[in-house]
N, C-alpha and C positions, 0 to 999 in steps of 0.2 A: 393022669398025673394028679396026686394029691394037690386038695386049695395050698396048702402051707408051699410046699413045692413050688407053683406056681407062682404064687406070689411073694414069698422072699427069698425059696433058695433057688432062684436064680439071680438075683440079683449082682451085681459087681460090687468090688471092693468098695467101702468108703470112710470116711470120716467124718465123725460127727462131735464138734464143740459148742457146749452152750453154757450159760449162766442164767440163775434167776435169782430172786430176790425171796424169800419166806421169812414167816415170822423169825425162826432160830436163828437167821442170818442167812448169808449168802451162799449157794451151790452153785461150783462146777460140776460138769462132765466134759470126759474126752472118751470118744469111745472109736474104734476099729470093728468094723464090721464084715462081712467076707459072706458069701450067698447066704444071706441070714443069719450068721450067727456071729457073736459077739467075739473077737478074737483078744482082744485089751481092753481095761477099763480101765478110768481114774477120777474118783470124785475128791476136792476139795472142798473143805468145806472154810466157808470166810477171809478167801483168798490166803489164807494160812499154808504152812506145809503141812496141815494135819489132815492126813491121808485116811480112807475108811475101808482097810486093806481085806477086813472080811466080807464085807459087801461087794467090795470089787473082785473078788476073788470066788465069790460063790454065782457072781454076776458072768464068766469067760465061759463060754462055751455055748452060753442060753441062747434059744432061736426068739429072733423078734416077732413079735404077731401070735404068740404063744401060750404067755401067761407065763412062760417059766420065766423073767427076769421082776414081772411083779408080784408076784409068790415070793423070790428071793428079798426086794423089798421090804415085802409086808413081815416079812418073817423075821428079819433083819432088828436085831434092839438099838441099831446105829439112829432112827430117826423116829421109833417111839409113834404117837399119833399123828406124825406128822407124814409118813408112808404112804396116808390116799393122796394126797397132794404132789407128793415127790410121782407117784407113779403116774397119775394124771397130766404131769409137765411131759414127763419121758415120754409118754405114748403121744402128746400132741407134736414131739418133735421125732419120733420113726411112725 
């Protein structure tokens, strides 16, 4: 069995909500998860309803433990130099 395999696509369904705090302001995430891959996203950004609907959108499908949702990130113009940070939060919380 491939490492990836083993260690997230088996995994069970789950949910994952969190907040932090960065310079730009405040970020949510709500995320759905399902044997490693990313089935919903939603990031808010400064408890606002301003939605980052191409980030979350390029974000559904990506397998965790991968590289493809911080690739999506980095590549992302939604949060600029602020992307090593944003992506360093996500990976200490999957």
């Amino acid at each position: 069995m491939q490492k990836w395999e083993w260690n997230f696509g088996k995994t069970p369904k789950f949910h994952l909500t969190a907040m932090r705090h960065f310079k730009f302001g405040r970020l949510a995430v709500e995320m759905k998860v399902n044997k490693g891959r990313i089935e919903n996203c939603c990031f808010l950004l400064d408890g606002t309803t301003e939605k980052l609907f191409e980030l979350q959108s390029s974000i559904i499908g990506s397998r965790l433990g991968r590289g493809d949702m911080k690739q999506q990130i980095s590549e992302s113009q939604e949060f600029g130099s602020n992307s090593v940070d944003i992506v360093q939060w996500l990976d200490s919380l999957l």
